[in-house]
C-alpha positions in Angstrom: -110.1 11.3 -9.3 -112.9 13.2 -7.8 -112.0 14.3 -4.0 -114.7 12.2 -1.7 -114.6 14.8 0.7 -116.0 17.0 -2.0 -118.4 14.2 -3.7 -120.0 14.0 -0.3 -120.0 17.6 1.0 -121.7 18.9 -2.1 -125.4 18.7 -0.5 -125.3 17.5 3.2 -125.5 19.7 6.1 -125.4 17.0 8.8 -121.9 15.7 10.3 -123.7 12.7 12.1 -124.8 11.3 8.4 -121.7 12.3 7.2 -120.0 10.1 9.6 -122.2 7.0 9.0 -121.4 7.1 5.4 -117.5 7.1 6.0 -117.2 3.8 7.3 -118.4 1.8 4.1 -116.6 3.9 2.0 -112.7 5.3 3.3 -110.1 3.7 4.3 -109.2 1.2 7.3 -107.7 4.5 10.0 -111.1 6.1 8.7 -113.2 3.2 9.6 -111.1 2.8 13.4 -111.0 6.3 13.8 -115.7 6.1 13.0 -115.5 2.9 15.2 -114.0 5.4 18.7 -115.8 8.3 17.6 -119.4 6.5 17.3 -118.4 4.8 20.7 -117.5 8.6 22.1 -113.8 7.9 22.0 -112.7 11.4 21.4 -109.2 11.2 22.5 -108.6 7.6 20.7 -109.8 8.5 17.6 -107.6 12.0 17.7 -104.6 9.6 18.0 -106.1 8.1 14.8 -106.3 10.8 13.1 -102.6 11.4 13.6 -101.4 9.2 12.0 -103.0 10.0 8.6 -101.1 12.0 6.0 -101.8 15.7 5.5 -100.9 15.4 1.6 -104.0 12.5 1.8 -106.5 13.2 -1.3 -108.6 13.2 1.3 -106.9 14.5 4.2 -110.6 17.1 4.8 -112.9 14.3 6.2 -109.9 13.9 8.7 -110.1 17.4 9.2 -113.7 17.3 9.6 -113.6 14.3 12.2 -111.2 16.1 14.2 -113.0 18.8 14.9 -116.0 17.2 15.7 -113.8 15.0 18.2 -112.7 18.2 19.9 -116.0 19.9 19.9 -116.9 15.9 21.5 -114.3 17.0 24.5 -115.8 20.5 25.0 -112.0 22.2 23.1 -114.4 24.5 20.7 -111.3 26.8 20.1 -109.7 24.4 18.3 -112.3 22.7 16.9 -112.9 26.8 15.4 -109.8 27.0 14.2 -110.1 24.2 12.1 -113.5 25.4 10.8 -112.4 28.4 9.9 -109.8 26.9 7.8 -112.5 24.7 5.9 -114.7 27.6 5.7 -112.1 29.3 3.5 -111.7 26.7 1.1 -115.4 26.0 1.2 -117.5 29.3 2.0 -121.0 27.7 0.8 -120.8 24.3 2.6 -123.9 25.3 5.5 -122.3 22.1 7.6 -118.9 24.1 8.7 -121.2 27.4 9.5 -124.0 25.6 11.3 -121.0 24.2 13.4 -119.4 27.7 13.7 -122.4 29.4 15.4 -122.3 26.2 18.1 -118.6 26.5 18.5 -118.9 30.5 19.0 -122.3 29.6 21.5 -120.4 27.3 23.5 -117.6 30.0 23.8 -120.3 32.3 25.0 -119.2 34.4 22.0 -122.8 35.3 21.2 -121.7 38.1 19.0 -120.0 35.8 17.0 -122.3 33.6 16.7 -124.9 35.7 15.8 -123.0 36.6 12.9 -122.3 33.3 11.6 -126.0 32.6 11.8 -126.6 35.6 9.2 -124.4 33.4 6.8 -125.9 30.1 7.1 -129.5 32.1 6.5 -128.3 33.1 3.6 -126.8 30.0 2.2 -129.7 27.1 3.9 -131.4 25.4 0.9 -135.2 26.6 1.5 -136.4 23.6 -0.3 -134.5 21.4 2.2 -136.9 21.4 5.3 -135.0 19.1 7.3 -132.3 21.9 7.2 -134.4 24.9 7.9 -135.7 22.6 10.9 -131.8 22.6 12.0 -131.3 26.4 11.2 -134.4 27.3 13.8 -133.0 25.0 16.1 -129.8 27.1 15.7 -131.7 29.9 16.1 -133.4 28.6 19.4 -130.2 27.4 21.1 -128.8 31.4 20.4 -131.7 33.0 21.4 -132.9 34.2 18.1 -136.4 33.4 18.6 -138.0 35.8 15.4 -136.2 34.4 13.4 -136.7 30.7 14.4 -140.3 31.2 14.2 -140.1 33.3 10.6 -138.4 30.1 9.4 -140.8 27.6 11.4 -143.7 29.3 9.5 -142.1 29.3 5.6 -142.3 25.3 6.4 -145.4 25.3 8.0 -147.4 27.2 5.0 -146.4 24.5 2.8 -146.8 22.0 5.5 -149.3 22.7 8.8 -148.7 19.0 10.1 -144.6 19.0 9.9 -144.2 17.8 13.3 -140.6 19.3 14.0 -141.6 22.8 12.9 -145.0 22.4 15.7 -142.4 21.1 18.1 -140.1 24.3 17.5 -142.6 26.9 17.3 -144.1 25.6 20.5 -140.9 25.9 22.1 -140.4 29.8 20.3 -144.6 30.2 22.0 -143.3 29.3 25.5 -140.2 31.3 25.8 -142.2 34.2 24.0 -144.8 33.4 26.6 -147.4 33.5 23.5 -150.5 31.9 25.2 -152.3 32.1 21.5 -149.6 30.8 19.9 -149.6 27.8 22.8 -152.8 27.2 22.4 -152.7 26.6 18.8 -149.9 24.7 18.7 -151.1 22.3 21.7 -154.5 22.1 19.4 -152.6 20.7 16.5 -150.4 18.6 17.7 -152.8 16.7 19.8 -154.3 16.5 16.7 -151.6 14.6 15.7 -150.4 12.7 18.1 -152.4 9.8 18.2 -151.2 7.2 20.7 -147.5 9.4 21.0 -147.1 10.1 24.7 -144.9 12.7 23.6 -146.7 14.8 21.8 -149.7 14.6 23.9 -147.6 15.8 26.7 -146.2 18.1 25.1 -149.9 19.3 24.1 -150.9 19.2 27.6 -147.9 21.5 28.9 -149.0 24.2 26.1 -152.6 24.0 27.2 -151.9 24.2 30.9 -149.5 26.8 30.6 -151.5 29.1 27.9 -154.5 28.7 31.0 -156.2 26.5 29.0 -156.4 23.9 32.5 -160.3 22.1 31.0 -158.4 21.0 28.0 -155.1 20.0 30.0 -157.8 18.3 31.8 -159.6 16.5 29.1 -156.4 15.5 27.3 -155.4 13.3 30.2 -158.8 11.5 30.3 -158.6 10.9 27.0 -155.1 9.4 26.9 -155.6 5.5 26.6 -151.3 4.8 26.5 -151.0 6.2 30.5 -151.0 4.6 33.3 -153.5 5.4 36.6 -150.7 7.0 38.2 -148.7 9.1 36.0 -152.9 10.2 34.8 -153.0 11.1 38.9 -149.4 12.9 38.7 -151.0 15.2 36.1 -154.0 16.0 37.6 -152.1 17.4 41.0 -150.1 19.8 38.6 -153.0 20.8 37.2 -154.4 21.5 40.6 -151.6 22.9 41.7 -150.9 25.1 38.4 -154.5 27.2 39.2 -153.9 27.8 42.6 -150.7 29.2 41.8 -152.1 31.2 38.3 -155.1 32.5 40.0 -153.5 33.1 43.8 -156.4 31.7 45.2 -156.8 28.3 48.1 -159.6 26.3 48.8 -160.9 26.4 52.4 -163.0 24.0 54.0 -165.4 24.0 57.0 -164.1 20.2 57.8 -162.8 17.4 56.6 -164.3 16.1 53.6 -162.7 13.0 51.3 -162.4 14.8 47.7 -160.9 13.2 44.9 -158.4 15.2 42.8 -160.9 15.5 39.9 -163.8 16.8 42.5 -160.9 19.5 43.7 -160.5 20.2 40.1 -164.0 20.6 39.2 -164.2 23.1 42.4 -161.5 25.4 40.5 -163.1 25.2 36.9 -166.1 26.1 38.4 -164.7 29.2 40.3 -162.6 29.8 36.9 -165.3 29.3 34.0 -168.4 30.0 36.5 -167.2 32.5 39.1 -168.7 30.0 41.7 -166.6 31.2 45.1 -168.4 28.7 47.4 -171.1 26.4 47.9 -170.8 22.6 49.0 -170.0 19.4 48.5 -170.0 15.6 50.2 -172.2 17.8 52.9 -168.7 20.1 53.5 -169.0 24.0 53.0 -166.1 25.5 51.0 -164.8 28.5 50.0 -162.2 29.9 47.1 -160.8 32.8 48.6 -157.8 34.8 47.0 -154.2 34.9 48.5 -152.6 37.4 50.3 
């Protein structure tokens, strides 16, 4: 009889879809013990796993839910331990080494980790792009940033609109503080996003923090799924964002009643223009630089 353990770890790379499947198809301690784990019953579903034979045919998924119950409780030694022990049996099977790098990270063994990241490069399935996504999230969490974005470009040449890729390498653009890179990715994902909030946030963070504050701008006016006052919330960062990039204040002879967008318009006209004063509503202002 063919091992489920191995019928099921043959391809899959992901514990969580490894875990639905077990409930329709392993016994009743594997279905209680999926029941407290899904409901984040770590220590109840240890118990569980207790009780079930080591000399079971398929005594590896229990192995494989324990770990990720004590990797659930923060014990990433001996979830490792247990890893380790499936990686020898199983040195291909990219699930055990993706979790290896986060056990190692969460140690704050970096070097370790590092080093189980050079194994699952070399074993990820480059046709799979749902698990090169999870590899340059790997990368991300580690600090491997080149390499994350190497990988987020093999899957955007055969795909420019694969949203989780754009969503990674605009994460790699910020750390990198790669305002080119920013700005294209905030380009093409508002693109995109249509009537996702998320995206178009994320779009309008890239532009406003690659400088690009008329397109930050014009991507909140143009955003039909926000309310008045989160639109207003935005604007004041903005505002706020190019006094603090360009280390300047404006300075008025009085009083005058300006709405946020006529402030705004004052700084894109210093910042595209060069305009350093003039009027408006009747009020003199200047843009003078910080000390």
């Amino acid at each position: 009889m063919i091992s489920i353990f191995h019928l099921f770890f043959k391809k899959t790379i992901y514990s969580s879809l490894i875990l639905n499947l077990i409930g329709d198809i392993l016994n009743f301690k594997f279905k209680e013990c999926k029941t407290e784990f899904d409901g984040g019953n770590f220590e109840e579903a240890l118990d569980i796993l207790g009780e079930i034979e080591n000399d079971d045919e398929d005594y590896k998924f229990a192995l494989m839910l324990k770990y990720n119950c004590l990797m659930g409780l923060g014990c990433y030694g001996d979830a490792l331990t247990i890893i380790n022990m499936l990686i020898h049996e199983n040195p291909y099977m990219s699930l055990f080494w993706f979790d290896k790098v986060k056990c190692h990270y969460f140690l704050k063994d970096l070097t370790n980790a590092a080093g189980a990241l050079y194994h699952v490069e070399h074993i990820i399935d480059l046709k799979d792009v749902v698990e090169i996504i999870d590899f340059v999230k790997l990368c991300n969490m580690i600090g491997e940033h080149v390499i994350a974005l190497k990988y987020c470009n093999i899957v955007l040449d055969t795909d420019e609109n694969q949203i989780d890729a754009l969503l990674e390498k605009s994460l790699i653009s910020n750390i990198i503080d790669d305002k080119n890179m920013m700005n294209e990715c905030g380009d093409k994902l508002f693109e995109l996003s249509g009537d996702n909030l998320s995206l178009l946030m994320v779009s309008f963070a890239l532009k406003l923090f690659s400088g690009m504050y008329r397109d930050s701008f014009n991507i909140i006016l143009n955003i039909n799924c926000m309310d008045s006052k989160m639109g207003l919330i935005l604007k004041k960062i903005i505002y706020n964002q190019m006094l603090c990039d360009l280390n300047i204040q404006i300075v008025m002879e009085s009083n005058a009643e300006l709405t946020i967008d006529e402030f705004i318009l004052l700084l894109f006209d210093y910042r595209y223009y060069g305009v350093e004063s003039g009027e408006v509503k009747n009020v003199r202002y200047m843009i003078v630089k910080q000390d």
